[in-house]
Residue, then its C-alpha position, 0 to 999 in steps of 0.5 A: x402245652x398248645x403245641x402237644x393238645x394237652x392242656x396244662x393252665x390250671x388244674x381243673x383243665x388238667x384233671x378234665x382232658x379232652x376225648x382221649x383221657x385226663x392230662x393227668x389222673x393223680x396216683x395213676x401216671x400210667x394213664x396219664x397222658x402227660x406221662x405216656x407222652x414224655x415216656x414216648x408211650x403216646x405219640x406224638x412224643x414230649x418235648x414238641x421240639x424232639x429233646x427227650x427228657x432224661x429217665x431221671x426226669x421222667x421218673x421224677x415226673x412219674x413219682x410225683x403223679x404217682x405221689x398225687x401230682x400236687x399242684x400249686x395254685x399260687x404258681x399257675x399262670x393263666x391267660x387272663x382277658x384285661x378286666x372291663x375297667x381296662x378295656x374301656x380305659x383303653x377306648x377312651x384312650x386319647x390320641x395326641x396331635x403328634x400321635x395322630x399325624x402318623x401315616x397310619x392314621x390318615x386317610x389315603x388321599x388320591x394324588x392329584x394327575x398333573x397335565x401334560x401337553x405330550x404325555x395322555x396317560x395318567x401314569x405318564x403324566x405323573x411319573x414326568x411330573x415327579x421326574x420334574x420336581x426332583x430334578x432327575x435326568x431323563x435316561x438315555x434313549x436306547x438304541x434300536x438294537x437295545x429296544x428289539x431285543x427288549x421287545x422279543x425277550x419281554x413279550x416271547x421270551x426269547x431273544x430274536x433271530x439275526x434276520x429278525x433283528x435285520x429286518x427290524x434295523x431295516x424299517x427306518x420309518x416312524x411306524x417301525x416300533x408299532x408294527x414290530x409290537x403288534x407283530x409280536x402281540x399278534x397270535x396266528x391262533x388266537x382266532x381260533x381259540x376260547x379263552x375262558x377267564x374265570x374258571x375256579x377250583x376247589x382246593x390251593x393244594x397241588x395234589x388234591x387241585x390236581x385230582x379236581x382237574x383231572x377226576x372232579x373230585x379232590x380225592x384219590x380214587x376215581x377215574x380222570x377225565x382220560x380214563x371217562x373217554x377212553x371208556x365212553x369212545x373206545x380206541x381207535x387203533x387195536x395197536x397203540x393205547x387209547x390213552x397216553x400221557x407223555x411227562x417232562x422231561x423234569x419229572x412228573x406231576x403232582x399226584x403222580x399216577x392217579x393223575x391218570x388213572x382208572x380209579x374204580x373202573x378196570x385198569x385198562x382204561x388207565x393212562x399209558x405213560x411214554x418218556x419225552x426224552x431217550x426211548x419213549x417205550x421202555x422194554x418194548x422189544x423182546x430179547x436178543x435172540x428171540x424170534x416173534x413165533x418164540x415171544x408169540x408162544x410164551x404169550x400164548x401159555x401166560x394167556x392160558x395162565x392167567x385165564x385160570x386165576x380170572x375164572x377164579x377172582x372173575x372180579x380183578x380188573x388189575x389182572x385183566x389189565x394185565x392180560x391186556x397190556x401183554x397183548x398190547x405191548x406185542x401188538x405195539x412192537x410193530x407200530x409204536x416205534x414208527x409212532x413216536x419217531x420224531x426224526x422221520x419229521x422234515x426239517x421244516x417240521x422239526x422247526x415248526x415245533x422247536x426241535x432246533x432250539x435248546x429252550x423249546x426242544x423238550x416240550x416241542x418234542x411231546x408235541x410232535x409225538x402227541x400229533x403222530x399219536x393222533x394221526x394214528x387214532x390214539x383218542x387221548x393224549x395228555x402232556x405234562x409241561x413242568x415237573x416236581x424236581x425244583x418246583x419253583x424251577x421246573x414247573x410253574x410253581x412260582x412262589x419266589x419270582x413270577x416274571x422269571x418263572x412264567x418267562x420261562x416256561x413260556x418261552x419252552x411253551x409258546x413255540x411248540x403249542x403254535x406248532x401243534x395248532x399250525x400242524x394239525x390244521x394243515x392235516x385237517x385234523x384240528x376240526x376234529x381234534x379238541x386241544x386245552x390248556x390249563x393248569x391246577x389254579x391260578x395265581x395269588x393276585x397279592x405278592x409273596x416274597x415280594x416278587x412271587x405269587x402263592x396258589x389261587x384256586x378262587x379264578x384261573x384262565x384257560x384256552x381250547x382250540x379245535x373240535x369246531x369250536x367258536x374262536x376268537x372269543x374270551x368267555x367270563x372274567x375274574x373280578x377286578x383284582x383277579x382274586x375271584x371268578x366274578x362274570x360266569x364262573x365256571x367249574x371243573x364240572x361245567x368244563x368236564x361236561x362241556x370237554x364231553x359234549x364237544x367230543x360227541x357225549x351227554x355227561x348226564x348219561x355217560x355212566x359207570x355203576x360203582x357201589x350201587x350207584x351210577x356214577x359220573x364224571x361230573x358227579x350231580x353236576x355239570x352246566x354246558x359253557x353256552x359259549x363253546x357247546x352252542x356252536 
């Protein structure tokens, strides 16, 4: 009866109950729970696993409380702890030399590294030494075009290009093979970014990790960090929203709205969501047949409507918001669909972000919006890569195969983020534009499912670039498991203050009053990264 929170072991238990009433109260079964649960009067209902009794059975359970639930003692089973004679017999016990040679039994023993006149690493030594005692035949060497391929599947996650492979075929000499892995391992941007090893979270559940990365808080109800600086810089184009968030194509992300809501602050400063794929703005045109001065007129008598229900419920942000958004969404006719046009973009664009690639199209297409958002003064910009369809597929979610999952969305990732970072450069707007990376936690370092990986919220890696940050630097570490931040952990309120200071704000004074209380988004906390705010 665990499994019900009735306790049912013996009879003083049974009579006794917890703090919603007695298990069982003889001559009452009405206010015995035990009869309101299996007559479906309390949830949850008895049997646990779903199959009703009959109403016989529950009659004949309903007499015999009624009747005075007698109870045989003799026929009580209880969970007995083993009496202290048995107990010590137990520490006493003997252990017999074969028992002992049980592996289970020893002490880990570090096996010993054999030398090697070619081999230097220790690994390679041992496997080759292994390799000699069991006389196994070492595997053919692969050819070049076999070992090219490897190389660009393994460390981008995509298959090189005919040119890359003839230019690779073309290098006979012995440096070949390093140069094309330090080719591949080379970053144009790593320079240019922050990476930050050992931030951690507050929650290993998607939704409410996902709240702490975008609010600070891991419940629902607050504004995110979009919301925060919308609401401290305003916008910088009267004719597109001041924040927008572009989805995948897959789905969205856990937590759904929220994740860029307003939470207490008026809805206007609420995420705007456009669609990455068919027409990113849904509805942004009139009707057939209606000209501007019509669409312009209704919008002027709806105007005058709603100003009435505000001066009567002065306090309702939501239809504020709503005034707003009409207004918005007129202006927006004009300039939005220029703004989120990708096929205005020269070829060698469209290739710099993935445009002409299957596996990169998707998420390369957010990024090139993202950047024409910019370009016309959107202050906010938020992509979503990998959605909640098959989640151990579409996003990042990778409790069944790490390597394939990770594979995966990093090759749909790596090309259109270089693409952005390129781009943005060459426009001169990197400087004053902050781009970050992250996710809700990292990853269990211990296995699931043999090649899988469960959430870890304990220390998670992300990287920022732009806005005249220092580049080229990693900032923290986890410890040497990766299980925990160890060397300057950093929270999400330390990253949300640092997020503000860079783009021109004190989080100590960027303030909203709610329920008597000035509240933040860093809440009572928040240290800058010395790192990145000490330019």
């Amino acid at each position: 009866m665990r499994m019900s929170k009735l306790d049912l072991r013996t009879r003083e238990a049974a009579m006794t109950g917890g703090a919603n009433g007695a298990v069982l109260m003889p001559g009452n079964a009405e206010q015995s729970r035990l009869y309101r649960r299996i007559a479906g009067l309390e949830k949850p209902a008895m049997p646990m696993d779903g199959t009703p009794l009959t109403p016989a059975e529950v009659a004949l359970v309903k007499a015999w409380i009624d009747q005075g639930a007698m109870w045989d003692v003799a026929t009580t089973s209880e969970v007995k702890r083993p009496a202290t004679s048995a107990l010590a017999a137990l520490e006493r016990m003997e252990i017999t030399p074969e028992q002992r040679n049980y592996w289970a039994f020893k002490l880990p023993v570090q096996a010993p590294v054999p030398s090697h006149p070619i081999f230097e690493n220790p690994v390679d030594r041992f496997v080759e030494a292994m390799r000699q005692k069991k006389g196994l035949t070492k595997a053919p060497r692969a050819d070049r075009l076999t070992l090219v391929r490897r190389a660009y599947l393994d460390l981008l996650g995509l298959p090189p290009t005919r040119a890359e492979v003839a230019e690779f075929m073309a290098d006979t000499s012995p440096s070949a093979w390093p140069h094309l892995i330090d080719k591949l391992l080379a970053s144009p941007h790593v320079d240019e970014m922050a990476i930050v090893r050992s931030l951690f979270g507050r929650s290993n559940d998607h939704v409410q990790a996902t709240y702490d990365m975008q609010t600070g808080q891991i419940r629902t109800g607050f504004p995110t960090l979009g919301a925060w600086v919308t609401y401290g810089l305003g916008s910088e184009n009267a004719s597109l929203p001041a924040y927008v968030v572009l989805t995948d194509h897959r789905g969205g992300p856990y937590g759904g709205p929220a994740d860029w809501g307003a939470g207490f602050m008026p809805a206007a400063h609420q995420g705007t969501t456009f669609r990455s794929t068919g027409d990113p703005i849904v509805d942004l045109k009139p009707p057939v047949g209606m000209t501007q001065e019509q669409q312009r007129a209704r919008l002027d008598v709806l105007a005058k409507l709603n100003e009435r229900d505000m001066e009567k419920y002065p306090s309702s942000s939501d239809l504020a918001a709503r005034i707003s958004s009409y207004e918005l969404a007129y202006r927006m006719q004009a300039c939005a669909p220029d703004a989120v046009d990708t096929a205005n973009e020269s070829e060698a664009t469209r290739k710099l972000y993935g445009l002409d690639n299957a596996i990169t199209e998707p998420f390369g297409r957010q990024c090139l919006m993202a950047r024409r958002l910019v370009e016309r003064g959107v202050r906010f910009v938020q992509l979503f890569q990998g959605g909640v369809g098959n989640a151990n597929v579409d996003s990042w979610d990778a409790h069944a195969d790490v390597k394939s999952n990770h594979s995966q969305h990093a090759a749909e990732s790596d090309r259109p983020i270089a693409g952005l970072l390129t781009d943005l450069k060459a426009r001169g707007l990197l400087d004053s534009t902050l781009v970050i990376w992250h996710g809700e936690f990292g990853r269990m370092p211990i296995s699931q499912r043999g090649v899988g990986r469960d959430h870890n919220p304990g220390t998670m890696s992300i990287w920022m670039a732009g806005a005249r940050i220092k580049g080229g630097q990693v900032i923290g570490s986890s410890d040497e498991w990766g299980y925990k931040a160890q060397e300057q952990p950093i929270s999400y309120h330390d990253l949300h203050a640092t997020i503000l200071h860079l783009l021109g704000m004190d989080h100590t004074k960027l303030t909203y009053r709610y329920n008597g209380r000035d509240m933040r988004l860093t809440d009572v906390y928040g240290t800058l990264i010395p790192q990145i705010a000490n330019m």
